[in-house]
ZAPAMI-644457 format. One record per residue (C-alpha): residue number from 0; x, y, z. Coordinates in Angstrom, 2 decimals. Example, Ala and Ser with C-alpha at 12.3 -4.5 7.8 and 13.67 -1.06 7.14 Angstrom:
@num=0 xx=12.30 yy=-4.50 zz=7.80
@num=1 xx=13.67 yy=-1.06 zz=7.14
This chain:
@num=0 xx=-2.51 yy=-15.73 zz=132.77
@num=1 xx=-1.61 yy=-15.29 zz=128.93
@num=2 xx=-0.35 yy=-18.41 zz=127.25
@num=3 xx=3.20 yy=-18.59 zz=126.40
@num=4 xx=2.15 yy=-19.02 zz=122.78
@num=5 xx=-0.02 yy=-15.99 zz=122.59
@num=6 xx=3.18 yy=-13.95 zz=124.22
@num=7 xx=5.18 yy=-15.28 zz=121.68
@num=8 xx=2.36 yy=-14.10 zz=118.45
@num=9 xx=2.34 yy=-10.39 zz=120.39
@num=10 xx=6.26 yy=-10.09 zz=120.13
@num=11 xx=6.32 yy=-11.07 zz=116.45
@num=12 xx=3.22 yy=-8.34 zz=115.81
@num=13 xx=5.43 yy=-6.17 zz=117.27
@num=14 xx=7.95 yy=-6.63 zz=115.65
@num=15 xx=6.22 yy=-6.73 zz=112.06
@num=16 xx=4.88 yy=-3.50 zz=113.37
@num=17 xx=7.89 yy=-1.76 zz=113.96
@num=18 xx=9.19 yy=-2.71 zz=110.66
@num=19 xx=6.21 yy=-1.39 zz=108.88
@num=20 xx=6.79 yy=2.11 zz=110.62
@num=21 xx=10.70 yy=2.32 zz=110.20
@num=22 xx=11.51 yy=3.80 zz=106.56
@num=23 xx=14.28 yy=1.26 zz=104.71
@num=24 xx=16.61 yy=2.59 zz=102.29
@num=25 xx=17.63 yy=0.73 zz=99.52
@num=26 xx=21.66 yy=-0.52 zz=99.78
@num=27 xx=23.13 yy=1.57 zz=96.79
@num=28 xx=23.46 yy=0.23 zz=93.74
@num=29 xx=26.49 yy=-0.60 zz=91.42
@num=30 xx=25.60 yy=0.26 zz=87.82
@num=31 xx=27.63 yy=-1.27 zz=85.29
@num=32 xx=28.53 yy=1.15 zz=82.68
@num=33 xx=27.41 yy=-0.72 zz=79.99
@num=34 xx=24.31 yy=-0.63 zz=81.72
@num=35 xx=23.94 yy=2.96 zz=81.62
@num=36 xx=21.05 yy=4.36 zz=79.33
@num=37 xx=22.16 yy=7.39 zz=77.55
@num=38 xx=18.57 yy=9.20 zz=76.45
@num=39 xx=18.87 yy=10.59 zz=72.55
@num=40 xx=18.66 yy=14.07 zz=73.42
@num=41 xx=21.86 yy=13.34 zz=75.62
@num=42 xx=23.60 yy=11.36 zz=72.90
@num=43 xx=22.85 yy=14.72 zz=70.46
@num=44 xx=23.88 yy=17.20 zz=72.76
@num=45 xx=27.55 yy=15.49 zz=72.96
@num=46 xx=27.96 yy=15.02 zz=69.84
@num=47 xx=27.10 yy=18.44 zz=68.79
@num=48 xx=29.14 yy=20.01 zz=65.90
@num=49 xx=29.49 yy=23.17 zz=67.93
@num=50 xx=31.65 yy=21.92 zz=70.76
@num=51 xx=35.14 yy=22.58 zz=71.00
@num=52 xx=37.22 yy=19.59 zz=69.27
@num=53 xx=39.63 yy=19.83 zz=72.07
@num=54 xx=37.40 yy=19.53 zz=74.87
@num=55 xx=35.61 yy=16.57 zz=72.62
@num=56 xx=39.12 yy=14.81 zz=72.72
@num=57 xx=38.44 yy=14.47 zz=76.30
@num=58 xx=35.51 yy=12.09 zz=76.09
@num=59 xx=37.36 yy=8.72 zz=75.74
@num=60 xx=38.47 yy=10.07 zz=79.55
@num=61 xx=35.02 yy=11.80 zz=81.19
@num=62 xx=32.63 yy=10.10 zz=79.19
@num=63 xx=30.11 yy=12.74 zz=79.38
@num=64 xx=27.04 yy=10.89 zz=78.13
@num=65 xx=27.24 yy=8.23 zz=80.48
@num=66 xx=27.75 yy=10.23 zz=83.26
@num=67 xx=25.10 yy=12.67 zz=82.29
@num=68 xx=22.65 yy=9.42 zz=82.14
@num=69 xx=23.58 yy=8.29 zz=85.19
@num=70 xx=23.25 yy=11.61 zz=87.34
@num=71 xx=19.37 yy=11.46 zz=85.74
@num=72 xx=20.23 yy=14.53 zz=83.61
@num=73 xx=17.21 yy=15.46 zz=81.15
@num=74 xx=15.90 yy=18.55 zz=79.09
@num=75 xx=13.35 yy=19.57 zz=81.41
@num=76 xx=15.40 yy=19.42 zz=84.40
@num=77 xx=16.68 yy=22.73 zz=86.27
@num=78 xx=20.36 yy=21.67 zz=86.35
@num=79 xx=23.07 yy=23.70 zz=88.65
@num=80 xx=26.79 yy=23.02 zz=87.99
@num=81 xx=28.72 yy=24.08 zz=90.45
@num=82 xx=32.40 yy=25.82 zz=89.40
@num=83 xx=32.44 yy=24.72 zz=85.53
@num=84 xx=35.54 yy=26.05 zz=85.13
@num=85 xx=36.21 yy=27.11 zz=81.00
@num=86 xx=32.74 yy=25.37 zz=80.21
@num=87 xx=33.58 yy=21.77 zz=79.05
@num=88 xx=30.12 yy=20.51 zz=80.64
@num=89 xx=28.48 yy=23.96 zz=79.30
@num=90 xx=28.97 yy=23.35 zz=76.16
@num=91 xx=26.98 yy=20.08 zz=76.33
@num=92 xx=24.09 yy=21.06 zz=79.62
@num=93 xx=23.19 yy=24.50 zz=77.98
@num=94 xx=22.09 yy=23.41 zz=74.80
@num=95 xx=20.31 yy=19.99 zz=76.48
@num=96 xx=18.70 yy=21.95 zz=79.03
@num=97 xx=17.95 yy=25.43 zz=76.39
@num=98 xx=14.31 yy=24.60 zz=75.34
@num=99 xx=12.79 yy=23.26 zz=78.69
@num=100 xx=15.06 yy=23.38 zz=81.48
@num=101 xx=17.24 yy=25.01 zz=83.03
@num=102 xx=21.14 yy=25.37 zz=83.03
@num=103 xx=22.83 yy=26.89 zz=85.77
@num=104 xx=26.64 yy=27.70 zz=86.38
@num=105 xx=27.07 yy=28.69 zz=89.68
@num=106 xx=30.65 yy=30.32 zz=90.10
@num=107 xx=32.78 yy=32.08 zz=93.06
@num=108 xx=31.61 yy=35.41 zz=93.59
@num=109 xx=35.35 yy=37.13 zz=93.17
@num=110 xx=33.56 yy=39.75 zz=95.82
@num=111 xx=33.02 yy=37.33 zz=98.41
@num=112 xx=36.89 yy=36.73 zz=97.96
@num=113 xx=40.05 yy=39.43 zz=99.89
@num=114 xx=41.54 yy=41.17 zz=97.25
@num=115 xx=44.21 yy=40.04 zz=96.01
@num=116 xx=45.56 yy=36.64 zz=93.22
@num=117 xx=42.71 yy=34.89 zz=94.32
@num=118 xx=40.15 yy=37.67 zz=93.82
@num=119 xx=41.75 yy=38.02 zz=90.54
@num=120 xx=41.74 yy=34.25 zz=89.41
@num=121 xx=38.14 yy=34.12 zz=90.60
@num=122 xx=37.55 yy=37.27 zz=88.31
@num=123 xx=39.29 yy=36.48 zz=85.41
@num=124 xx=37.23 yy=32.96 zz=85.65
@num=125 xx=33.49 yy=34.40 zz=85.28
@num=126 xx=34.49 yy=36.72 zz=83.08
@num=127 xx=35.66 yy=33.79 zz=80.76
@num=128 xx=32.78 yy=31.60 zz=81.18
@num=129 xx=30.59 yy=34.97 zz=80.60
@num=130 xx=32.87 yy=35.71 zz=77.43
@num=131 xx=32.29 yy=32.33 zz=76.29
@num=132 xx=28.58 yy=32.47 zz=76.85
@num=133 xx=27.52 yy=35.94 zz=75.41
@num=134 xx=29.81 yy=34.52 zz=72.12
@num=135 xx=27.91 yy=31.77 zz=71.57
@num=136 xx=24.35 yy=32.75 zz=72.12
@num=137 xx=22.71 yy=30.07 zz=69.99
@num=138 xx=24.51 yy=27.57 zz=72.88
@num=139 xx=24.21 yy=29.92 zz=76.02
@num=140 xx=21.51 yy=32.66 zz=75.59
@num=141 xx=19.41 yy=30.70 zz=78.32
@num=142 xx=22.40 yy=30.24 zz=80.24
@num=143 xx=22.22 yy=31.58 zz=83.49
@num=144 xx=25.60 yy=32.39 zz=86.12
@num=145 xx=25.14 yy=33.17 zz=89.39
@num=146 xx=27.31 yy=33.83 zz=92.29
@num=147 xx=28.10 yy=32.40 zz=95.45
@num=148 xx=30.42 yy=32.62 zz=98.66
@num=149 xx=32.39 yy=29.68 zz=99.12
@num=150 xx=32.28 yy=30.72 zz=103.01
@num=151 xx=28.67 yy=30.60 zz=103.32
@num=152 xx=27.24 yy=29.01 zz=99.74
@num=153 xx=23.73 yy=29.36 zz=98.40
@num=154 xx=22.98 yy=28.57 zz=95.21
@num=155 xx=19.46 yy=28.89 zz=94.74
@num=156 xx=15.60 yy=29.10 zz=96.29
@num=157 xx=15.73 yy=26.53 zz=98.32
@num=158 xx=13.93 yy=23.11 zz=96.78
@num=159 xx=14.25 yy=24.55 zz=93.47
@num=160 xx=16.96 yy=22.93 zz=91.48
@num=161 xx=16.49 yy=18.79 zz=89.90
@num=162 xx=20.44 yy=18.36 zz=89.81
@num=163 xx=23.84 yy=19.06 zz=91.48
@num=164 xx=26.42 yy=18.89 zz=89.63
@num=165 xx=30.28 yy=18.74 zz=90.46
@num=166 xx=33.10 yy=17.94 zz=88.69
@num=167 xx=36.76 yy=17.24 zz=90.06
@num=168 xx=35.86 yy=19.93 zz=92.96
@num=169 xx=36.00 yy=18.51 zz=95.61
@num=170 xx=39.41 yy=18.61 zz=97.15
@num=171 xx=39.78 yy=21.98 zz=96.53
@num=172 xx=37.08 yy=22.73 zz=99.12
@num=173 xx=38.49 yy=20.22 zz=101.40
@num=174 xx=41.63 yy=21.56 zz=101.25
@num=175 xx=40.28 yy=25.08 zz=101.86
@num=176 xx=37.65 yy=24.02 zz=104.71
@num=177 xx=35.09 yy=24.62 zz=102.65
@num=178 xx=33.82 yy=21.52 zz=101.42
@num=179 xx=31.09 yy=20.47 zz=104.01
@num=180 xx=29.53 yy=23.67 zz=103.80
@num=181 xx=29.26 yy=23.30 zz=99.86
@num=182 xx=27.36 yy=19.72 zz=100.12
@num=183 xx=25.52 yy=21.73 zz=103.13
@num=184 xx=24.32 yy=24.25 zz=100.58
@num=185 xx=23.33 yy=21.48 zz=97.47
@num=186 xx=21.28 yy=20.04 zz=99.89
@num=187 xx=19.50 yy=22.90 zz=101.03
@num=188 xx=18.97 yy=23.75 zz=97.10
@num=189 xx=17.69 yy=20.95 zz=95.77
@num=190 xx=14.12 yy=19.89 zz=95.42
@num=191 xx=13.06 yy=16.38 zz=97.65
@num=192 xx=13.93 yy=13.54 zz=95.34
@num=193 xx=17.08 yy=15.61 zz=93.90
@num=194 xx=20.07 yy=14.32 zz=92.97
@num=195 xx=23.70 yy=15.31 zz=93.40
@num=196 xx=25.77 yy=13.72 zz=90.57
@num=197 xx=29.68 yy=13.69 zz=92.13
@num=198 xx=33.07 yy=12.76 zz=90.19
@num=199 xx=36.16 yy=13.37 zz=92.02
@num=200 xx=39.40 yy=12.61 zz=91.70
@num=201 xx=39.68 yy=8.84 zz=93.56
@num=202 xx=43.01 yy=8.51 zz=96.28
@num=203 xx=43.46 yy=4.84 zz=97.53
@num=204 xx=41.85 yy=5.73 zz=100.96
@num=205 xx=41.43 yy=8.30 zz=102.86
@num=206 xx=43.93 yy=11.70 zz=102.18
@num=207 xx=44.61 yy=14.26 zz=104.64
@num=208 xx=42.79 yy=17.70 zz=105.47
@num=209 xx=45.80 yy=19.83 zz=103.84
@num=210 xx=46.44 yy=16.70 zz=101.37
@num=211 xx=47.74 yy=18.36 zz=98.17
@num=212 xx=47.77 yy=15.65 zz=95.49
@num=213 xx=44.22 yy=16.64 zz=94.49
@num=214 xx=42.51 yy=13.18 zz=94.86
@num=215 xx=40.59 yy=12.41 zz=98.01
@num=216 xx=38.98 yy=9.17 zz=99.46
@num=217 xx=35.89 yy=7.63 zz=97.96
@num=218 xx=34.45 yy=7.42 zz=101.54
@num=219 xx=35.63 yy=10.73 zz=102.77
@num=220 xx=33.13 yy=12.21 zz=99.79
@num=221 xx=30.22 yy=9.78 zz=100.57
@num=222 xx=30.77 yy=10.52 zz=104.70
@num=223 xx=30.73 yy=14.25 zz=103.93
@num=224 xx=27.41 yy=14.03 zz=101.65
@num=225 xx=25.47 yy=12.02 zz=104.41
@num=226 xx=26.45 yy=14.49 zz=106.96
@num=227 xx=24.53 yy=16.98 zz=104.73
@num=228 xx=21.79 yy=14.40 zz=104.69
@num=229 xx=21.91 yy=12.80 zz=101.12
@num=230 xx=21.63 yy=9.17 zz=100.89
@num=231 xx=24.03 yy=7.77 zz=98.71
@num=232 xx=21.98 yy=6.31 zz=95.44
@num=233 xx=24.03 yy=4.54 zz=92.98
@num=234 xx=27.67 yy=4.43 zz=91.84
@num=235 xx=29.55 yy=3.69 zz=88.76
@num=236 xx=32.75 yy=2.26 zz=87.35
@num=237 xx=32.11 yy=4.75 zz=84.05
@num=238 xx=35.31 yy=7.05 zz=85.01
@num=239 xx=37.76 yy=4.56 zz=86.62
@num=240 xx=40.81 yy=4.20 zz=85.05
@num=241 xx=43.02 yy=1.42 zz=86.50
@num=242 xx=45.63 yy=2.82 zz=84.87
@num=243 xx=46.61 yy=5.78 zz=87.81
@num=244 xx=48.80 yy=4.46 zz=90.18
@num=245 xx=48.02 yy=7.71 zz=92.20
@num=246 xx=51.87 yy=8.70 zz=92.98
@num=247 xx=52.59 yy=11.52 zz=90.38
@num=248 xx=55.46 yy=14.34 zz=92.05
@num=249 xx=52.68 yy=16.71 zz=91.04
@num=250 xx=49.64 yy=14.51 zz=91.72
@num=251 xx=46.27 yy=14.47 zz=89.42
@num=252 xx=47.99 yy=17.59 zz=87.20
@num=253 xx=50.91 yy=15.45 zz=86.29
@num=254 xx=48.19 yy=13.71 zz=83.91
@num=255 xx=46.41 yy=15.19 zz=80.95
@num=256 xx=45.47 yy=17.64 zz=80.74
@num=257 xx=47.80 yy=19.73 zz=82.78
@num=258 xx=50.56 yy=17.77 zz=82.15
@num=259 xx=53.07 yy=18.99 zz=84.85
@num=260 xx=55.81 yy=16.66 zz=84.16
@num=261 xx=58.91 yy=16.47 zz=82.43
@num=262 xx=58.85 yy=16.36 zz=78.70
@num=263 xx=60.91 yy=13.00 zz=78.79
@num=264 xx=58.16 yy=11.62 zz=80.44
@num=265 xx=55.21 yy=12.52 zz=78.24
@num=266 xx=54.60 yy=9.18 zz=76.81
@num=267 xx=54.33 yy=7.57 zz=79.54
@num=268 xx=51.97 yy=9.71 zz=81.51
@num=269 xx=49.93 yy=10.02 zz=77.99
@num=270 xx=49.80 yy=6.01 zz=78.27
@num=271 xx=47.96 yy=6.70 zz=81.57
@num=272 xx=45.83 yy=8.95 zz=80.97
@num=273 xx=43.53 yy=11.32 zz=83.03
@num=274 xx=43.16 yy=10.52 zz=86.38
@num=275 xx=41.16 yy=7.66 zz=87.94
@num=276 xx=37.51 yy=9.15 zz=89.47
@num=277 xx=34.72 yy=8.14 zz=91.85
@num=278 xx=31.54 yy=8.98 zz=89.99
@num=279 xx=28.94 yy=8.77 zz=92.83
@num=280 xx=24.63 yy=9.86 zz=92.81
@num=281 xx=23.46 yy=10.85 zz=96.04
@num=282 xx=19.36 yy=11.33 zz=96.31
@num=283 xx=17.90 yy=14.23 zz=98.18
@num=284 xx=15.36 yy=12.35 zz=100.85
């Protein structure tokens, strides 16, 4: 007969053992932005002379350095950004990334899309994002845009990209059913270890499927990149502004920069400034 005591050391071998052979994740952190290190070759690439003064008027608002710094953004890196938009983070990620990485703008492919206003919208996008490129080649000549379909997104080799990027993105894709198929297709692009550097427009809980306002739940974005498999790694305070009551008639584009409000009303949505965002880094296991 084995002695109580020896039954009692087997359990708590056991139980070390199983501990030893179950992976454990780190909680996610909270980095203070203060905390953040922004590298020099960061700190030069915003502050570049070449960038347009009214998309560097938008800095006190998106603080670009910080959040480049915290998504682990360096010059070597191969660095996709999904929908950029008119290039605000181009102008600062091509010229970073020119010399040893690369830089990446992955846009709708206005093919994948039926004819018609949004074919055309999708269109006249790459074609000003390519205009702006091939006009600036001592910014963009390593600049590379690629395509993708929103319905079935890839935007890359698989495992071959260091960084995700997405700015203010996400609720369109909710809002069009696309949006767990586009953290589907991140995943599936970046390298093991990658990261996928989020801010999104921040709603005080969770929104709606059809929601319209343009800001969407902090753990609605988080759920949906953990179904994909990401872990979540860190977040940050960097783009939170406690100003945004988040109740504009016209939602996030009542604040600057759209500014779809009354002109009566101007200072006061001025006084609030751009929207309040979620800025969130989510690790590729």
């Amino acid at each position: 007969m084995i002695a109580a005591s020896s039954l009692r050391s087997c359990r708590l071998l056991l139980a070390s053992a199983l501990l030893v052979a179950v992976p454990a994740f780190a909680a996610p952190a909270t980095v203070a932005p203060a905390k953040i290190q922004v590298s020099p070759a960061i700190d030069a690439a915003v502050n570049a002379s070449t960038r347009d003064p009214a998309n560097v008027k938008r800095d006190n608002y998106r603080h670009p350095a910080q959040s480049l710094a915290f998504f682990k953004v360096a010059p070597e890196k191969t660095v996709i950004e999904i929908t950029p938009g008119n290039g605000w983070y181009s102008e600062i990620l091509a010229p970073l990334l020119r010399a040893k990485g690369h830089y990446i703008a992955a846009v709708v492919d206005p093919a994948a899309v039926p004819e018609g206003r949004g074919r055309d919208y999708q269109q006249r996008s790459r074609d000003g994002l390519e205009k702006k490129f091939t006009g600036a080649p001592g910014q963009f000549d390593k600049a590379a845009v690629v395509g993708y379909d929103p319905a079935k997104p890839v935007f890359g080799p698989p495992n071959s990209a260091d960084v995700v990027l997405t700015f203010r993105n996400v609720h369109n894709w909710r809002k069009a059913g696309q949006a767990q198929g586009m953290f589907q297709g991140f995943f599936n692009v970046l390298k093991p270890g990658g990261v996928l550097g989020v801010v999104e427009h921040r709603a005080k809980a969770d929104v709606a499927d059809d929601d319209d306002t343009g800001y969407v739940g902090q753990q609605q974005v988080i759920a949906m990149a953990e179904a994909a498999g990401f872990k979540l790694d860190a977040r940050t305070e960097v783009n939170a502004n406690p100003r945004d009551t988040k109740d504009h008639p016209n939602g996030v584009w009542t604040l600057p920069p759209t500014n779809q409000h009354d002109k009566a009303d101007d200072a006061k949505y001025q006084a609030i400034g751009e929207s309040d965002r979620m800025t969130l880094r989510f690790v590729k296991p």
